[in-house]
C-alpha positions as CSV (number, residue, x, y, z in Angstrom):
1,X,-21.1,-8.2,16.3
2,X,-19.0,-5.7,18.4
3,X,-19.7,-3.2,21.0
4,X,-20.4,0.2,19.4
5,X,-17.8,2.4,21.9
6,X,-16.0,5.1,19.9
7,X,-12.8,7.0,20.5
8,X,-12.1,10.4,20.0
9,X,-8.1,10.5,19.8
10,X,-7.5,14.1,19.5
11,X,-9.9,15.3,22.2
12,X,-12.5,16.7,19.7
13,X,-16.5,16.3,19.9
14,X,-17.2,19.5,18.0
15,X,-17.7,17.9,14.6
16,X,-17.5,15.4,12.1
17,X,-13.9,14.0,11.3
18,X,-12.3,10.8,9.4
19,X,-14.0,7.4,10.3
20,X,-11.2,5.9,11.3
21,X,-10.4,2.5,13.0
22,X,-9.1,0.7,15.9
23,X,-11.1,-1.9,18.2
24,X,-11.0,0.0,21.3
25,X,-12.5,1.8,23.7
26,X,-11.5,4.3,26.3
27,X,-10.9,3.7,29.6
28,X,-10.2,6.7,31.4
29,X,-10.4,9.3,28.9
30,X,-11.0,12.6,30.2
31,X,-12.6,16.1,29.2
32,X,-8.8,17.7,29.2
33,X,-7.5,17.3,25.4
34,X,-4.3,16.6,25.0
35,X,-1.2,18.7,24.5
36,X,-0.7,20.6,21.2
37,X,2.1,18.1,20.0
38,X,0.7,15.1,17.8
39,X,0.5,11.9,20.7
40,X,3.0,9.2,19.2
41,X,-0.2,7.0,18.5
42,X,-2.4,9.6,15.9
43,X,-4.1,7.4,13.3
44,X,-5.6,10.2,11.9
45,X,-2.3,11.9,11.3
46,X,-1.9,12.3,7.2
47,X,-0.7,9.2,5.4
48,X,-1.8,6.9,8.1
49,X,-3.9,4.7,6.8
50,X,-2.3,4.1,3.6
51,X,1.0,3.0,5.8
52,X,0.7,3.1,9.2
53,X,4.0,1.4,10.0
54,X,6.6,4.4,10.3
55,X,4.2,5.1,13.1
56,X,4.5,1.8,15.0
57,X,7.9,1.7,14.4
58,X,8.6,5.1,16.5
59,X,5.9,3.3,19.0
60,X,8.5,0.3,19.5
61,X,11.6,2.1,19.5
62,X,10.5,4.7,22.1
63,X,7.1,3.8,23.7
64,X,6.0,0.1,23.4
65,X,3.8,0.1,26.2
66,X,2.4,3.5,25.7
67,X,-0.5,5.4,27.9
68,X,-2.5,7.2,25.7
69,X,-3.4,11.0,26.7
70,X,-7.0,9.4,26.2
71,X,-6.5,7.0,29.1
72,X,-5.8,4.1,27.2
73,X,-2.6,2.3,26.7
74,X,-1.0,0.9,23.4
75,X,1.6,-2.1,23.3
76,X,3.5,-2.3,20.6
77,X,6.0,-5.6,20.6
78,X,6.2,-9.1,19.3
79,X,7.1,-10.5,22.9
80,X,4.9,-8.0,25.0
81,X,1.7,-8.4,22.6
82,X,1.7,-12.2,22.6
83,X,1.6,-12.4,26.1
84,X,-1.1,-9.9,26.7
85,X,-3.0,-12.0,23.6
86,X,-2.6,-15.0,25.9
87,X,-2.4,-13.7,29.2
88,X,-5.9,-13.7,31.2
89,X,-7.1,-10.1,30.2
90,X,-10.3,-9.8,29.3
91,X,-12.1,-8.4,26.3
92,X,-15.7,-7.7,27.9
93,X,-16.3,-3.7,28.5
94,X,-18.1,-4.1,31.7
95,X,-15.0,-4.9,33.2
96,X,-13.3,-1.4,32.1
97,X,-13.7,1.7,34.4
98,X,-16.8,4.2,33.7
99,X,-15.9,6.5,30.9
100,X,-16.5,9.6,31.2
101,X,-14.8,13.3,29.3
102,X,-15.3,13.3,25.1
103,X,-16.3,10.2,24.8
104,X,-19.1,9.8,27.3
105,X,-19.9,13.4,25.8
106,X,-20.1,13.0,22.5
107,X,-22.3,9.5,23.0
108,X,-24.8,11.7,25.4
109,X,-25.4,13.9,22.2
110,X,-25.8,11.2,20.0
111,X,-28.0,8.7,22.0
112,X,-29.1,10.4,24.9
113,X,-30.3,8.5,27.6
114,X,-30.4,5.3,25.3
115,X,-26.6,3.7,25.0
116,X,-25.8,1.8,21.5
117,X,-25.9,-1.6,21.8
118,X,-23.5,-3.4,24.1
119,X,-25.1,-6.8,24.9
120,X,-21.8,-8.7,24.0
121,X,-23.7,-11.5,22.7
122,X,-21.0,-12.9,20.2
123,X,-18.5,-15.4,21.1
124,X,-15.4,-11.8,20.5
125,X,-16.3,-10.2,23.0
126,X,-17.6,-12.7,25.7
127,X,-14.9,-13.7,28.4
128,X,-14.6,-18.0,29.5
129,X,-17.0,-19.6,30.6
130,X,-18.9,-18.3,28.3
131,X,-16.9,-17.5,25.4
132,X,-15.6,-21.2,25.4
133,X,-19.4,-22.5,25.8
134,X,-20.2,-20.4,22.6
135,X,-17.1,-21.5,20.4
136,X,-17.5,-24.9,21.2
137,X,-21.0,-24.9,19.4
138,X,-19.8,-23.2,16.2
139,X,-16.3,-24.6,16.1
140,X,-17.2,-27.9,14.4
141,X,-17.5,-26.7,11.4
142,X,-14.0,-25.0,11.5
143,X,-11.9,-27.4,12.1
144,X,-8.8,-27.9,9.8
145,X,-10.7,-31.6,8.2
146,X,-13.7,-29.6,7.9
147,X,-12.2,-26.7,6.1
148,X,-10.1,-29.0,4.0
149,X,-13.2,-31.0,2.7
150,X,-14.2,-27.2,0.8
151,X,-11.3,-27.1,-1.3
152,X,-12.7,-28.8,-4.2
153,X,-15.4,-26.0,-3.8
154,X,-13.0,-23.0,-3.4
155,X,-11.4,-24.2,-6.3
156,X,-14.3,-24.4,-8.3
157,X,-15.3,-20.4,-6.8
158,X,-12.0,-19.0,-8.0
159,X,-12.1,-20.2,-11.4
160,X,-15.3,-19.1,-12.4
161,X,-14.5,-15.6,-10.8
162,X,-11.3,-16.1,-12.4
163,X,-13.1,-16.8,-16.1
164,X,-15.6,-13.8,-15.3
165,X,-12.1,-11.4,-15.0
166,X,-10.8,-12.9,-18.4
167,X,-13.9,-11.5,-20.2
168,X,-13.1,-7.9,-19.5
169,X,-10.5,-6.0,-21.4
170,X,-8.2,-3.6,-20.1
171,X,-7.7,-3.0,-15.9
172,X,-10.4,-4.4,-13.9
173,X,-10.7,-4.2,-10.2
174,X,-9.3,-6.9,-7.9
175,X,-11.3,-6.1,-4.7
176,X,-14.8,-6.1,-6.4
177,X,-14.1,-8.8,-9.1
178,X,-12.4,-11.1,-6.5
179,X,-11.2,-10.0,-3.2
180,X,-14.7,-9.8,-2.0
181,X,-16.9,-11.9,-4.2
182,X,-14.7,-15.1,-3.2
183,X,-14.8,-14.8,0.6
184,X,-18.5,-13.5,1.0
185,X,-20.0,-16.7,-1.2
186,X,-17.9,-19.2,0.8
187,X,-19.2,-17.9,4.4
188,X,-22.7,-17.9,2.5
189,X,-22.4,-21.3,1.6
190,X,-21.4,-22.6,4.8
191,X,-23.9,-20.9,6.4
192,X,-26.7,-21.9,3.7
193,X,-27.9,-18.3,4.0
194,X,-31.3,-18.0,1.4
195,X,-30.3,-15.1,-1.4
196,X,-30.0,-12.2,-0.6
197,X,-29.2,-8.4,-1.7
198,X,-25.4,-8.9,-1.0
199,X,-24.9,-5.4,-2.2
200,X,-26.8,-4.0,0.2
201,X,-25.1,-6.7,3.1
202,X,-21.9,-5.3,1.9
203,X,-22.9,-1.7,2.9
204,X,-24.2,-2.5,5.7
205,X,-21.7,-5.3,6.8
206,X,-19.0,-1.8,6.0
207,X,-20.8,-0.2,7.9
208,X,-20.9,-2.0,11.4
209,X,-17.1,-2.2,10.9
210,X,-16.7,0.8,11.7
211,X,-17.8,0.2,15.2
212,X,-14.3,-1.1,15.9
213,X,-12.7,2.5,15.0
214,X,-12.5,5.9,16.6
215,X,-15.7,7.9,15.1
216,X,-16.1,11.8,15.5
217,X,-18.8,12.1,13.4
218,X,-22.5,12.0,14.8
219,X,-24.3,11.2,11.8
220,X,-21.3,8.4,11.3
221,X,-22.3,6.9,14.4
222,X,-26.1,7.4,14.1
223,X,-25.4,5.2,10.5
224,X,-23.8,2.4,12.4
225,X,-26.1,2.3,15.2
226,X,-29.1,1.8,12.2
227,X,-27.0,-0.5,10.0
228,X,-26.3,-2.8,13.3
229,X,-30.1,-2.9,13.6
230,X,-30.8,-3.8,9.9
231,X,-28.6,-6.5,9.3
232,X,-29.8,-8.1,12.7
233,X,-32.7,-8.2,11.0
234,X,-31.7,-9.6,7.9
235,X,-29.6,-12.0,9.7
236,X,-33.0,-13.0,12.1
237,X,-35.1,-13.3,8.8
238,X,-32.5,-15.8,7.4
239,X,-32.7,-18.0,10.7
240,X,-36.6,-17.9,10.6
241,X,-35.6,-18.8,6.9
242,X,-33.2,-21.8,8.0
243,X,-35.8,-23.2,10.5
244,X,-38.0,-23.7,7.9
245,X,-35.9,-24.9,5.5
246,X,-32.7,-26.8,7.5
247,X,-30.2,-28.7,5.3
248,X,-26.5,-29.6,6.0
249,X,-25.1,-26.1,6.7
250,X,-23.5,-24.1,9.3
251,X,-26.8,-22.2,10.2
252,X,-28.8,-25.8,10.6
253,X,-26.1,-26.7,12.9
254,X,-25.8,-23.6,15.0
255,X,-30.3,-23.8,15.4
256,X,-29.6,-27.3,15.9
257,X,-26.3,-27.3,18.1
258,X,-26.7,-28.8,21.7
259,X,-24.1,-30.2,24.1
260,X,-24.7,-31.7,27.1
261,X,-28.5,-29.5,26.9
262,X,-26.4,-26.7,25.8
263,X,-28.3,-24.7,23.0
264,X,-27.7,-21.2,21.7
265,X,-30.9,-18.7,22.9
266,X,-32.4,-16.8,19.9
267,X,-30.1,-13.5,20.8
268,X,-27.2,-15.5,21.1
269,X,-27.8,-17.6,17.9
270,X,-28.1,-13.8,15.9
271,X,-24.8,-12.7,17.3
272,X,-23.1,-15.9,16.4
273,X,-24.6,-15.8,13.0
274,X,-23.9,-11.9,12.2
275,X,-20.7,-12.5,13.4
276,X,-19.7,-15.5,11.0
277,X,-21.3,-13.7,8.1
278,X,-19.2,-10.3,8.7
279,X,-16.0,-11.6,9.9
280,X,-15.9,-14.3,7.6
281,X,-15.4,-12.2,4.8
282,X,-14.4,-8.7,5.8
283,X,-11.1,-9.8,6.8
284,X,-10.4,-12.4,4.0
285,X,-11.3,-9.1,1.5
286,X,-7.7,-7.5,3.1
287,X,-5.7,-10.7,3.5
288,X,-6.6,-11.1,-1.0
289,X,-6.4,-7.5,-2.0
290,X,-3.9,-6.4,0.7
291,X,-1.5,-9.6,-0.2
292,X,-2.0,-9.5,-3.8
293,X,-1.1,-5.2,-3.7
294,X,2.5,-6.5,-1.7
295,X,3.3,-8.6,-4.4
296,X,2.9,-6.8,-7.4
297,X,4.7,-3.7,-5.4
298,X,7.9,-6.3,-4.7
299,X,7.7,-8.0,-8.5
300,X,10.4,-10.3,-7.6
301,X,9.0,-12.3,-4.6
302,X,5.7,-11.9,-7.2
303,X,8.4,-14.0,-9.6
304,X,9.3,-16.3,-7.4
305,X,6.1,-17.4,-6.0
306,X,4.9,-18.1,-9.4
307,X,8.4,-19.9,-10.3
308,X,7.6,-22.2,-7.4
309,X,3.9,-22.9,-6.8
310,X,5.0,-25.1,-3.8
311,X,6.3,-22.0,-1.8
312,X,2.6,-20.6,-1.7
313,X,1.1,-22.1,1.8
314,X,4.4,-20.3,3.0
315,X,3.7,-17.3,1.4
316,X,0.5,-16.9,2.8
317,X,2.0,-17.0,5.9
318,X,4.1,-14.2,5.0
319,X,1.2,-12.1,3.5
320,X,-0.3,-12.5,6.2
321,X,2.7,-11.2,8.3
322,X,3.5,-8.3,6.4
323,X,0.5,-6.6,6.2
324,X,-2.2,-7.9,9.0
325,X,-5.7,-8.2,7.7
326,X,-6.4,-7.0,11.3
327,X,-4.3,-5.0,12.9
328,X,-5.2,-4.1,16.1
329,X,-6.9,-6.5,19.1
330,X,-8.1,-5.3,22.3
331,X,-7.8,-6.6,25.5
332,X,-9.1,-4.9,29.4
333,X,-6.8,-5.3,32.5
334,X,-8.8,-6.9,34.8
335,X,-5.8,-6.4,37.7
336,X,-2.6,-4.8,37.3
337,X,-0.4,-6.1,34.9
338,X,3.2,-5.4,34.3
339,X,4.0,-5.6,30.2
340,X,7.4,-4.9,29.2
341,X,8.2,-3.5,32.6
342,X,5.5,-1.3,32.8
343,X,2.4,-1.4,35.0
344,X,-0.9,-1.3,33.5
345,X,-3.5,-0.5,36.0
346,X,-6.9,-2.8,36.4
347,X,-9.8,-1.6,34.4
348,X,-8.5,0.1,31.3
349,X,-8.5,-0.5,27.9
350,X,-5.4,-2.4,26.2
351,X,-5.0,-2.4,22.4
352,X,-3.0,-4.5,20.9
353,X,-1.1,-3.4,18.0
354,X,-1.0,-7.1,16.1
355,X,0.5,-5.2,12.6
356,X,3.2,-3.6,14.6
357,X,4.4,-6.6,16.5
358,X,4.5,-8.6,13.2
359,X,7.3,-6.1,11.7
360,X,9.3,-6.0,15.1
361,X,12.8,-6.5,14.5
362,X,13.5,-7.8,18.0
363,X,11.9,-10.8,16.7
364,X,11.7,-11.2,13.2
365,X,15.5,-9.8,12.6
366,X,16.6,-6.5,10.8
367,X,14.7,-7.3,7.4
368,X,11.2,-7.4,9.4
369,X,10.3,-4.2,7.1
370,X,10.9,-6.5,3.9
371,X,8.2,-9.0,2.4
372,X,10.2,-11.9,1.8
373,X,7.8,-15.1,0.6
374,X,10.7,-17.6,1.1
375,X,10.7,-16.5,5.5
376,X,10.9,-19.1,8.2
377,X,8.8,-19.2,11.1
378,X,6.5,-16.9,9.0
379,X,3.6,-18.2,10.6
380,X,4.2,-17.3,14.0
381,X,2.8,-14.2,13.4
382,X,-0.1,-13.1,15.5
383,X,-2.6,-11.9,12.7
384,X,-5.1,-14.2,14.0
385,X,-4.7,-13.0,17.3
386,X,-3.3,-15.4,20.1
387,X,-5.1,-17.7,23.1
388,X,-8.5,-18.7,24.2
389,X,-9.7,-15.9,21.4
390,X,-7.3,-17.1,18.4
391,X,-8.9,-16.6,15.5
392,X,-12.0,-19.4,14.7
393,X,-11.6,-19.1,10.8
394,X,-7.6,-19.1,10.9
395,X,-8.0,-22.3,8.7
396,X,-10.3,-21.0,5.9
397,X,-8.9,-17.8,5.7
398,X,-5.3,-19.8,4.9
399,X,-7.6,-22.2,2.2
400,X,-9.5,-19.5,0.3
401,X,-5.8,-17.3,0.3
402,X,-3.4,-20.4,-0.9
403,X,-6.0,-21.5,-3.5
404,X,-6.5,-17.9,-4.6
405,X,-3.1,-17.2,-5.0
406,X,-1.7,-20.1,-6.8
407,X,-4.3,-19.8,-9.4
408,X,-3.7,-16.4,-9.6
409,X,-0.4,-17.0,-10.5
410,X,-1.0,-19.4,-13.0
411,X,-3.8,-18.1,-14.9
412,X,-2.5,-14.5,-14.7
413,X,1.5,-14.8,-14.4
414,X,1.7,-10.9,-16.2
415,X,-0.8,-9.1,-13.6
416,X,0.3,-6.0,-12.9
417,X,-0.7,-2.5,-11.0
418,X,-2.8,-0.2,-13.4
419,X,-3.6,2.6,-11.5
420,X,-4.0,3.9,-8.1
421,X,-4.7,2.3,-4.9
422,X,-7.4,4.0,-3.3
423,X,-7.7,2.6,0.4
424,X,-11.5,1.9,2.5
425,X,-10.5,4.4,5.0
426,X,-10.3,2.1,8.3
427,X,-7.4,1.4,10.9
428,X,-7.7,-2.1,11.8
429,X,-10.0,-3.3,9.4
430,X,-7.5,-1.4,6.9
431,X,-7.1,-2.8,3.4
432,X,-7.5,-1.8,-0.4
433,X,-10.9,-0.3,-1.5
434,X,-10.1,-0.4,-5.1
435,X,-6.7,-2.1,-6.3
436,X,-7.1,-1.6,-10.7
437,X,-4.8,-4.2,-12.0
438,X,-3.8,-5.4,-15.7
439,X,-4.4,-9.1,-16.3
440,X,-3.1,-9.6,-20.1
441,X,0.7,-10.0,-20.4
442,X,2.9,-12.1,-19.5
């Protein structure tokens, strides 16, 4: 799915530390740590992950384009990260400069003389020609008609999950009664995967997100490198499967796809796959749990959304906004570029900070920092990432989140926090683990 490069962001190899997430790798990172004081980008700095935006604040008020002590460089703004999203950079890591320092250290003690995989086989991290070769054989089945034709489906999906919730009494989990189970079954069904342990796909899938975060710890690593491996199998086993057995899925389709002689080769047709089946619900999981957490924390836009059923596709929008399901993209400099005044040499690492340009208030005016489901322009946020690599499943993401919601608000008009939010941990993958909520009342 992703190349497997981790970041060590405070200089350390000695030891295990939080698994912690952006997609990005080092550049020019060097054996030197950095100075005692805290560098203004430190997602491992206390509180982070459970709110992470004081600290991209600070980032866009003093430092948007910011050069990591690592080597790296962070960009921070509305304006500055949607032209990098669409500019020409490039997101495949043979074009960055060797690594070398803690990084290339800590990898050396890990793999040795055998590097994780970094064949760059899915259509994320390939550059065009290629990328647009590889989304034009998979993109058929995502177009906006296409998507719409599964609402009925959707529907169908979030009512029984719905009537499954009702049964229990007292608080029940969002993200593992819904947040999850709606999003993985519709990317199953598209795909017309066979059955499967989706317990064990969901710990591995967990897993090999955690190749798009800074990892210190070498048994952490290890565990990704292995979990990458078995769920390539799994995925390989389910196209041997499909070939057997094709019917009118996406998995069919992507065996079958061929343009102008154009076909998929068997590695490429396991990245594509693996990719679909991971992305296609890890994010949704955060857009749900994360969404449905900023709501019943602001109970009156939770009010008014369920007092107007009709402002819900907006909404969305604004979920979406507020509190990115991703929240980080990476792009490499393939020349010099200047962002925001600033010169960014050729052959380093870029990462975009998508969650921090979405609160700008350069852009979206001084109540950026509010959730407000009633905003215009909402959707011009760049949660799905912007350009040639905007994201594929934009359009079922929106479908499985509008339907969700306005049933949601229907059927349970008095939900309500019960307990602590605990959080999964991650940086841009970063969402709820466990939300408890109430779903009497009313």
């Amino acid at each position: 799915m992703t190349n497997k490069v981790q970041v060590n962001l405070t200089g350390r190899t000695d030891g295990p530390g939080d698994p912690r997430e952006p997609e990005m790798t080092s550049a020019r990172s060097t054996s030197t740590p950095p100075a005692q004081e805290s560098p203004l980008f430190n997602p491992f700095e206390d509180g982070f992950v459970e709110n992470p935006y004081p600290q991209y604040a600070v980032l866009r008020e003093t430092a948007p384009v910011y050069e990591h002590p690592l080597g790296f460089w962070v960009v921070a703004r509305y304006e500055d990260v949607s032209a990098l999203l669409r500019s020409g950079a490039s997101v495949e890591v043979r074009n960055l400069a060797p690594a070398t320092g803690p990084l290339a250290a800590l990898q050396q003690q890990v793999f040795g003389e055998r590097s994780p995989r970094m064949d760059g086989l899915s259509m994320l991290d390939r550059d065009p020609p290629d990328h647009t070769r590889l989304r034009r054989l998979v993109s058929k089945a995502f177009t906006p008609r296409s998507v719409e034709a599964l609402r009925p489906r959707v529907t169908e999906l979030v009512d029984t999950m719905l009537d499954k919730a009702a049964e229990q009494r007292g608080a029940v989990d969002f993200v593992s009664s819904f947040a999850f189970p709606l999003p993985f079954a519709v990317i199953a069904e598209m795909l017309g995967t066979p059955p499967t342990d989706h317990e064990r796909v969901r710990e591995l899938s967990g897993l090999i997100v955690r190749s798009l975060e800074p990892v210190l710890d070498p048994e952490l690593m290890r565990a990704i490198d292995a979990a990458d491996e078995e769920l390539r199998g799994i995925v390989g086993e389910m196209i041997a499967w499909k070939r057997k057995n094709p019917a009118d899925d996406l998995l069919t389709a992507l065996i079958q796809a061929e343009e102008g002689g154009d076909v998929l080769d068997d590695e490429e047709l396991v990245a594509q796959a693996l990719l679909l089946y991971i992305a296609g619900h890890e994010t949704t999981v955060n857009l749900l749990a994360g969404g449905m957490l900023a709501l019943l924390r602001e109970p009156g836009q939770w009010s008014l959304l369920k007092n107007k059923p009709e402002l819900v596709p907006g909404a969305v929008e604004e979920l979406l906004r507020y509190d990115s399901p991703v929240q980080q993209s990476r792009r490499i400099t393939t020349e010099p570029v200047v962002v925001g005044g600033t010169e960014i040499p050729a052959g380093v690492f870029v990462l975009t900070l998508l969650a921090s340009a979405n609160r700008d208030e350069r852009y979206w005016g001084e109540d950026a920092e509010e959730l407000r489901v009633e905003r215009e322009g909402a959707r011009h946020h760049v949660s799905f990432g912007a350009g040639v690599h905007h994201c594929l499943g934009a359009s079922l993401a929106r479908l499985e989140a509008g339907i969700a919601f306005e049933r949601l608000a229907v059927r349970f008009p008095g939900l309500a926090l019960a307990g602590e939010v605990t959080w999964n941990g991650r940086i841009n993958l970063r969402g709820p683990a466990e939300l408890p909520v109430a779903l009497a009342g009313g």
